[in-house]
N, C-alpha and C positions, 0 to 999 in steps of 0.2 A: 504494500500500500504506500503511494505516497507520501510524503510531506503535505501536501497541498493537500489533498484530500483527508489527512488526519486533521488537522489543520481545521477543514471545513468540519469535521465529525464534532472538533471536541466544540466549536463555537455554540455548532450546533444545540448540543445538550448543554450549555452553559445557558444559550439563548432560554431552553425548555425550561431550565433549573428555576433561572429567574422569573418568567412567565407565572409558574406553579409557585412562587413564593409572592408573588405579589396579591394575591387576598390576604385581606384583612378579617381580624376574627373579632367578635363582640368580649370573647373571655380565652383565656391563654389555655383553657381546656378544650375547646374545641378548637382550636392549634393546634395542641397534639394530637386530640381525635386525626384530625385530618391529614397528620405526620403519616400514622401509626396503621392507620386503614389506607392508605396510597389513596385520598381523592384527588386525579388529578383533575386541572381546568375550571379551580372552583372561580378562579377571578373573572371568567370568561361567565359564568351565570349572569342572567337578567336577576332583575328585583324580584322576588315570592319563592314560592316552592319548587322544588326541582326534585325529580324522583326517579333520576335516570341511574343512579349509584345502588350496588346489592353488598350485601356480607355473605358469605355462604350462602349465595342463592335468594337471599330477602331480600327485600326491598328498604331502601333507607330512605330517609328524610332529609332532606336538604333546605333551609329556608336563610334567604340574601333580604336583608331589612333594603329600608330607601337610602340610607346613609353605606351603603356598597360592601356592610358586614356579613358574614356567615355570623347567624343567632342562633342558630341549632341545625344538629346532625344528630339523627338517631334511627332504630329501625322504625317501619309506618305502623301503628298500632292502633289509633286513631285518627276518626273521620274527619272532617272541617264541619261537619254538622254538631258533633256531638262538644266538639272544641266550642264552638258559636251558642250552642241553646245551653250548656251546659259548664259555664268557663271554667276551669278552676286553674293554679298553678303545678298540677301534677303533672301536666302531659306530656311537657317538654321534658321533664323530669325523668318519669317513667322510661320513655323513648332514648333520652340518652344515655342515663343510668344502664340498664339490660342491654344494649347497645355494647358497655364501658365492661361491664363485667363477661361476655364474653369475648369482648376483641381486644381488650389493656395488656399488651405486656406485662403479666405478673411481677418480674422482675426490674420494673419503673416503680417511683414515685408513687402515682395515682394507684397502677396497682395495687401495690402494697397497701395503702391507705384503705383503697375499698376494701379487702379485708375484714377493715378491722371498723366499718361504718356500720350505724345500730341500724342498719335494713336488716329484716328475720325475712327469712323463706319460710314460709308454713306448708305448703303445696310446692312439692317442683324444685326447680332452681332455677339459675339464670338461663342456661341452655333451652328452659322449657318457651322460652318467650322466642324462639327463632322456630316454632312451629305457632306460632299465635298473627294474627293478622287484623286490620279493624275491623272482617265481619265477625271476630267471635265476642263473647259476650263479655262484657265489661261493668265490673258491679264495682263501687267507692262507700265506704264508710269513713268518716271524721269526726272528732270532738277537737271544736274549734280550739284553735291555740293549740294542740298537744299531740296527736296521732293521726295518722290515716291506716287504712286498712285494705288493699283490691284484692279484686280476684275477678278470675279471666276462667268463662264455664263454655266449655265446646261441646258437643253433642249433652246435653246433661251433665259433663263430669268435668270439675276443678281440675283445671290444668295448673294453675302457679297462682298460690296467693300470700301475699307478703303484706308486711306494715313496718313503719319506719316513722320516726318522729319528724313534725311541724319542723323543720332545722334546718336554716334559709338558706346556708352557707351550704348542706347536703345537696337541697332541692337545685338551688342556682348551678352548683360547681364549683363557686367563688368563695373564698377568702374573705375577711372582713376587707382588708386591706383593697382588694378588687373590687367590692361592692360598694366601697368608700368612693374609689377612683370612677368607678362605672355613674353613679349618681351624678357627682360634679361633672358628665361628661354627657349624662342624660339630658340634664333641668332644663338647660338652656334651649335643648333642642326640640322641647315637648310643644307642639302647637295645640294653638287655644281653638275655641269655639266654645255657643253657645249651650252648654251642660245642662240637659232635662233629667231631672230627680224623679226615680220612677215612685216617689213615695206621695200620695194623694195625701190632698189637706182640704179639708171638711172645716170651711168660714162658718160659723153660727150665723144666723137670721140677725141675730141683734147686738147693741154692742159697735164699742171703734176699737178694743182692742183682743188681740188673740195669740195663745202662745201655741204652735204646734208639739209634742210631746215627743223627742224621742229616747231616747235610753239616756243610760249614764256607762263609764270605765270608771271600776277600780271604787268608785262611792260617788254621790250623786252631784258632787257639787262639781265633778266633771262630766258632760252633758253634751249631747248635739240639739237641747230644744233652740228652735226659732221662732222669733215676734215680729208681729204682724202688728198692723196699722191699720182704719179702714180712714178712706176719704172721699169725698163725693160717690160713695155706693162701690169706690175700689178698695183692695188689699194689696198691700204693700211688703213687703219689710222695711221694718221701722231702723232709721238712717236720720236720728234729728240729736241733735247740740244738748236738747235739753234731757234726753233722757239716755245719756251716752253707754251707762253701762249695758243695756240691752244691745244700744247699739254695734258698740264695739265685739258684742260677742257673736251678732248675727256677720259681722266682717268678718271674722275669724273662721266661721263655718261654710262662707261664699267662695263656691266654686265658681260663680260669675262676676267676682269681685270687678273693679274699675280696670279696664285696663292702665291705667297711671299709676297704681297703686304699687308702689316697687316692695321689695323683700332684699334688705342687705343683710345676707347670709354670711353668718362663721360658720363652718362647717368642722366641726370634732371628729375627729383622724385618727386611727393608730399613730402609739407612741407620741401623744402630749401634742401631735401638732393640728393647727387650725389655720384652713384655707379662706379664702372670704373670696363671695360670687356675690353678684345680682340678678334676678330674676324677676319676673312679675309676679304680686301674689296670684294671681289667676292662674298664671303658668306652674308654680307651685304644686296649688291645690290639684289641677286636675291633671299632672302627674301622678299623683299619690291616689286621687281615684282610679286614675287607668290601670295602678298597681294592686287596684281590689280593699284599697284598705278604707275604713270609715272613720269621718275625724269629729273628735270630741274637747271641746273647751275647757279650761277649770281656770279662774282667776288666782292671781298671789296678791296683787297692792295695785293704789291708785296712788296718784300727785295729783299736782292740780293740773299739769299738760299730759300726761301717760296714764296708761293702764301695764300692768305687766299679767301675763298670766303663762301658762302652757298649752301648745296643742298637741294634743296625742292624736296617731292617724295608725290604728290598728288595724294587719291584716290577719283576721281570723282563719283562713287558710293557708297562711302563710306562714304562721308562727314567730310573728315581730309586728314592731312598730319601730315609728320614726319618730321623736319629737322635739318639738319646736317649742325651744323657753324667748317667748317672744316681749318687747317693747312695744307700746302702740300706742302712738302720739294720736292723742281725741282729735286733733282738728286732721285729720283723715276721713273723722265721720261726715263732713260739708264738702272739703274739698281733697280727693284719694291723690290728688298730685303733687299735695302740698308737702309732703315730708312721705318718709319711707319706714315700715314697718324693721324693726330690728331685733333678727334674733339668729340663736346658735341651735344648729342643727344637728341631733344625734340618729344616725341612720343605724337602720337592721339589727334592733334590740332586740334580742332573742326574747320568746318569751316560754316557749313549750318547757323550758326546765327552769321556770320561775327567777329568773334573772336577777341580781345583785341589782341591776340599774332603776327596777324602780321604785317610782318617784313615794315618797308616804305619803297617800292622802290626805292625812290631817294638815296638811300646810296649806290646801286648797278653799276658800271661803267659798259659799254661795249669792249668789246673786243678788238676793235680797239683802245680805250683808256688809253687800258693798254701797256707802253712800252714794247717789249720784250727787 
């Protein structure tokens, strides 16, 4: 063989090499995923799902977000129907996990680690899921915050059913330290739109004023209730100077907040350090909805310009929350452009093994307690 022609051979696979290294990955686990299983030509995919890659004959998942990342690889287990009417954060989970256990290099890292992760096989093992596909039967059980439970039933009979705890850092893939990074690299990118709450509100006949009821976290004086207004035969939510602590706390629960209304964020990091973003509260909030979680208020102190209080935004399928010890200067409630919301943000607080991090509710006052 010539020079010239070796020449052109090795450019060639050098050409290849780079090509196949040029995707980008959402988590450094599905980098190696895609190491380890030779996908090649993933940078060459359009945006969605791709289903042209197998393992031993299966079919794998493939999906390229709009920002040109690989967000998940795993075998197809589930439909896009059952994903849509029935969301939860297992599926990716699932899919890459039974995917990870049987095609990990034992003798890696990740290997090693799954191991020794609290997933139980009660039915089966992992192997059993590479005769499984999305028309077999697919049953979930959960107790919010702490366990899930599946099983996968083919002609009448349990083929593989396991349970693994709420354990965000399990389900993701990710690290604190990567889920730290991945947020600050999410917020900013989150786009807004108008957010309908699929939760109905029943105005009374009579009366100007009305507080919708929802739950409380952790004891009651942390809360998601909202107050209503009525004026010329409309309802509102109430946004007035004079009765600001309502106000400020139906701000704090608006996923449709102002767009002007900024959010100067320190954001609490592995290892003692704190990043600081901006964001819009709007953009915010309906991050954290899109992440399933639901957010509840509790006040700490007032001045005569601020209000301090906490927002906790629990995902009860998730097994964490996120919370925001936030500043909130009242003349926000007239004019949302006028100053900026300020608080420090602590992401993916475990919670399914009752977490050191939280907060004790007795330092939280209720509403009525607080002067206006």
């Amino acid at each position: 063989m010539s020079r010239n022609v070796c020449l052109a051979i090795t450019l060639f696979v050098l050409a290849c090499t780079m090509q196949a290294g040029a995707a980008t990955f959402a988590t450094k686990r599905l980098q190696g995923m895609a190491a380890y299983l030779h996908l090649a030509s993933l940078d060459t995919l359009h945006e969605g799902i791709c289903e042209a890659y197998t393992y031993r004959g299966r079919p794998l998942v493939v999906r390229k977000n709009k920002w040109g990342e690989i967000e998940h690889i795993g075998l197809k287990l589930f439909t896009q129907t059952l994903r849509e009417t029935y969301p939860l954060p297992i599926y990716d989970f699932l899919e890459r996990y039974l995917l990870e256990r049987n095609a990990c290099p034992l003798d890696t890292e990740e290997g090693f680690r799954m191991q020794h992760d609290h997933v139980n096989f009660h039915v089966g093992r992992e192997d059993a899921a590479l005769r499984l596909d999305s028309t077999v039967n697919f049953t979930e059980n959960h107790v919010d915050l702490r366990v899930y439970q599946v099983t996968w039933e083919k002609n009448g009979k349990v083929v593989l059913k396991m349970s693994f705890e709420m354990n965000w850092q399990l389900m993701s893939g990710c690290n604190n330290v990567e889920l730290e990074e991945r947020i600050m690299q999410l917020l900013p990118r989150q786009e807004t739109s108008e957010y309908v709450s699929h939760r109905k509100v029943n105005f009374p006949p009579e009366g100007d004023r009305f507080v919708r009821r929802g739950d409380f976290f952790v004891a009651p004086p942390i809360n998601n209730h909202l107050y209503y207004t009525r004026t010329d035969s409309i309802w509102t939510p109430v946004r007035d100077i004079t009765r600001p602590t309502v106000s400020v706390s139906n701000i704090m629960l608006d996923a449709n907040a102002d767009e002007g209304l900024l959010l100067r964020l320190n954001v609490d990091r592995y290892g003692y350090r704190r990043d600081a973003m901006k964001v819009s509260y709007r953009q915010f909030m309906q991050f954290c909805l899109a992440e399933g979680c639901t957010p509840y208020f509790g006040f700490k102190q007032k001045t005569d310009s601020t209000y301090t209080g906490t927002l906790f935004l629990v995902n009860r399928t998730g097994g964490y929350l996120h919370m925001l010890s936030a500043v909130i200067p009242t003349r926000v409630i007239e004019d949302p452009g006028s100053a900026a919301i300020e608080g420090v943000l602590y992401t993916y607080i475990s919670l399914f093994n009752l977490s050191d991090k939280m907060i004790n509710p007795s330092k939280y006052k209720r509403k009525e307690d607080i002067n206006d």
